[in-house]
N, C-alpha and C positions, 0 to 999 in steps of 0.2 A: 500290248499293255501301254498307256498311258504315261509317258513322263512328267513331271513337274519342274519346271522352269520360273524361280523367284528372284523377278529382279526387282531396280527400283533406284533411288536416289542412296548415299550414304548415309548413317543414322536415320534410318524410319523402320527399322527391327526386321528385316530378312533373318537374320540369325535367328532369332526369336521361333520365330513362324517356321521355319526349315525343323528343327528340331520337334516340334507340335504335329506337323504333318507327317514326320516320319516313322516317331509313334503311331499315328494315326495308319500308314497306308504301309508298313511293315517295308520302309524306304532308308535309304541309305545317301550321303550327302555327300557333291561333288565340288569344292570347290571352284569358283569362274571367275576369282579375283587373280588378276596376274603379281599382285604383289603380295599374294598371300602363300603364294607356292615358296617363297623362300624362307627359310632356316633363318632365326634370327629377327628378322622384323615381325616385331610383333604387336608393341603397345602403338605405333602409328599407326596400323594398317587396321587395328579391331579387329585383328584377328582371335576363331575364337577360343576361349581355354577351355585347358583340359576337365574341369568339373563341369561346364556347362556342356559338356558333348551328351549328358546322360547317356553313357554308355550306343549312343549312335556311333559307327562306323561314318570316320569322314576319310578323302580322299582329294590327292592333291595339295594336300595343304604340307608345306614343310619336305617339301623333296628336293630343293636345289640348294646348292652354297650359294651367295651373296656375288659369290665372282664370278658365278658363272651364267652362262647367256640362257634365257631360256624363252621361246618363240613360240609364236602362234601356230607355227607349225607342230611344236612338238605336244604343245598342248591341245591342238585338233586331233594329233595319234593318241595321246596319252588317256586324257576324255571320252575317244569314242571305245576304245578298247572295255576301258569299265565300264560304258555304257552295255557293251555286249557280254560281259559275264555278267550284270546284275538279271538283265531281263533273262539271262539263261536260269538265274537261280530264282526268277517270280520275283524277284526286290522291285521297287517302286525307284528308279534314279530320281534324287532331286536334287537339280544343280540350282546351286548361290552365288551371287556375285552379280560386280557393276561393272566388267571389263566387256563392252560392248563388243569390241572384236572376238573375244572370245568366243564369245555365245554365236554369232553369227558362224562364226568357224564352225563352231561345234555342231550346229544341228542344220546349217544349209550346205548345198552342194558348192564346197569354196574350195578351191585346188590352191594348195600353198609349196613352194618344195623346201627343201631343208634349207637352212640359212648356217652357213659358215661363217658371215662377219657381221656388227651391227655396230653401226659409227654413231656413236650420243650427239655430237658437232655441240659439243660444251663450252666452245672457243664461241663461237657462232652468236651472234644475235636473233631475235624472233625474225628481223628482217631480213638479216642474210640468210637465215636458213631456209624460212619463205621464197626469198628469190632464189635460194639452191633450186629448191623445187619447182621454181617454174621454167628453168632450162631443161627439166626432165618433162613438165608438163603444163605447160604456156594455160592447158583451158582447168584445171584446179580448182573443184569447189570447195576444197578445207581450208577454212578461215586460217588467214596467216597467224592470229594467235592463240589457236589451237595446236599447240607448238610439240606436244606429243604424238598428236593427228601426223604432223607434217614432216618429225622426224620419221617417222615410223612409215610413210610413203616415199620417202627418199631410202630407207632402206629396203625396202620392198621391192623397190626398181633395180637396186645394185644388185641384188641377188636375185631376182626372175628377171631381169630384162623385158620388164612391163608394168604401167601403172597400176596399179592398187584399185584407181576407180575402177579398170575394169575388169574386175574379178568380180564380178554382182552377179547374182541370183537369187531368185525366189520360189525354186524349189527347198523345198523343206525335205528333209530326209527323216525325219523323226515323227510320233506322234507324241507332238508335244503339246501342254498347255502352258501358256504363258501368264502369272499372277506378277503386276504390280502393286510395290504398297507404295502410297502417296498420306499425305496430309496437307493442309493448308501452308504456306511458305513460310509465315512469320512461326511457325510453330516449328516445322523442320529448321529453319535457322536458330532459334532458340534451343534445339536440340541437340543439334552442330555443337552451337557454341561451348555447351553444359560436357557434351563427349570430350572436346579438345582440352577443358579445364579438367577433367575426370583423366584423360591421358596424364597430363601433368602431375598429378595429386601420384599417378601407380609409377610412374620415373620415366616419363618419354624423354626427359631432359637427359638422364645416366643411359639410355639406352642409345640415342643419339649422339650422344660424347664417346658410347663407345667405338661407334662406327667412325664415327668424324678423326679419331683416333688409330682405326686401323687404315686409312688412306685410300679406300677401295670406293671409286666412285663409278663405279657400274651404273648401266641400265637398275638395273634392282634395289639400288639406293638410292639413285638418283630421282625415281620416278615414285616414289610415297608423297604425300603432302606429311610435312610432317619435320622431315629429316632437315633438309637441304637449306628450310627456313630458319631451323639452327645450328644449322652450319654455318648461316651468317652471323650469329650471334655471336659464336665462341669465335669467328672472325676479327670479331669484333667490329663487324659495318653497322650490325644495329644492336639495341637495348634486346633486354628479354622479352621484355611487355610488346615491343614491336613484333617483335618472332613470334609470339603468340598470337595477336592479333592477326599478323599474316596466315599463321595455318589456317585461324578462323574464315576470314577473307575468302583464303581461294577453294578451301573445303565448301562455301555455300556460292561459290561460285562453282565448281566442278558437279553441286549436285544438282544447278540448273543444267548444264550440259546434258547429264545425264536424263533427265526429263525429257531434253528435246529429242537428243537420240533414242530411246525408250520408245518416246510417241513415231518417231518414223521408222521405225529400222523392225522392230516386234509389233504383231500383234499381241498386244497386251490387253490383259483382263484388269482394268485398279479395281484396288481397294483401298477405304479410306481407313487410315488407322488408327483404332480407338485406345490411343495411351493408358487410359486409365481402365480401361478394361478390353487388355488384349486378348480376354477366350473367347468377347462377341465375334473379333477381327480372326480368329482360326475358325471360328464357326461359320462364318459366310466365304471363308478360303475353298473349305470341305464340300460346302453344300454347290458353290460354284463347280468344285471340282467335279463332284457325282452327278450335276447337269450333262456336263460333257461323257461323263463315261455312259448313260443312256446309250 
């Protein structure tokens, strides 16, 4: 059986479309967003609520405390596990999310072992942390200010005693299909934008005061766009209207990223997304999909 794999930039409706196909292919939904697995972050991350699940079974989403570490290793065992009871029970797996490691983990052959420590280097600058990582690995193709990229291969070293580049493969272990949704850029930034103002109107500001509040600056809070940008407010280093404009910023900055990765790392099916009539965009999802199953 065929799995479904929906990924894509933030704000261009994965949610949307996961839930339509799952009706559709009598499918159940896996979270792939790593800051959605935890308890708590909620209105940053878009993560989704409980009335729009229409009664679909999701998975992964909301299993860890805030404090606690939760890795791509465990998210490799945890995902593939459900992967093997669904297809036991004829469910259609459809995983969602933009956490590129993730996915990669989850459906190629990537050996990861368990991680007992993961240092954020919060003290650290983009550059020192940068150069942290080239005394581990002087030839380094992650842009130094892809600064999640390059924590997250400096911990990967501490804990297997090897770089991260070279854990590649391109065996696929899954029969997967992969659907991206895309649209034109100024429409997806427009769209960004309108999300971040819509967070704000539902209380990202009281949701983020509360964390900023409880002192807990983990990977898991540290690593939403969302948060951390007001954390500097109530700092008081910048105004609110800055803080806002920042999440904008790097939310339509992070969802270029995501494109680029997307385009090299998956084979990806796009599709383009028709806003104003999203059953055309689940209709050419499906009909894409039943080519493949021939």
């Amino acid at each position: 059986m065929k799995m479904i794999a929906i990924v894509g930039p933030t704000g261009v409706g994965k949610t949307k479309l996961s839930i339509e196909l799952a009706k559709y292919l009598n499918g159940e939904i896996i979270n792939a967003d790593s800051t959605q697995i935890y308890r708590g972050l909620d209105i940053a991350t878009a993560k989704i609520k409980e009335e729009e699940k229409e009664n679909i079974p999701h998975h992964l989403f909301d299993i860890k405390d805030i404090a606690t570490n939760y890795t791509v290793y465990d998210y490799q065992k945890d995902a593939r596990l459900i992967i093997d009871q669904l297809l036991k029970q004829n469910k259609t797996p459809i995983i969602v999310g933009g956490t590129g490691l993730y996915l990669k983990a989850l459906f190629y052959n990537y050996q990861f072992n368990e991680e007992d420590n993961y240092e954020p280097f919060d003290n650290l600058s983009n550059d020192e942390v940068y150069n942290k990582l080239l005394t581990i690995n002087p030839n380094t193709t992650i842009h130094k200010n892809n600064r999640k990229r390059v924590v997250r291969a400096i911990n990967y070293y501490l804990n297997n005693q090897k770089n991260i580049e070279d854990n590649k493969t391109d065996e696929l272990l899954y029969d997967v299909i992969f659907l991206g949704l895309t649209t034109d850029r100024e429409t997806l930034y427009q769209n960004i934008n309108k999300r971040v103002d819509k967070m704000i109107e539902e209380g990202l500001i009281k949701e983020a005061k509360e964390l900023y509040d409880s002192n807990i600056r983990t990977k898991a809070v540290m690593t939403p766009i969302g948060y951390k940008e007001l954390f500097d407010y109530f700092d008081k280093k910048i105004s609110l209207e800055e803080s806002i404009e920042l999440i904008k910023k790097r939310s339509r900055n992070y969802a270029k990223r995501q494109y680029t990765w997307f385009n090299h790392q998956l084979k990806t099916n796009w599709l383009n997304v028709d806003f104003n009539n999203f059953d055309k965009t689940v209709k050419e999802a499906i009909k894409l999909i039943e080519q493949y199953q021939k």
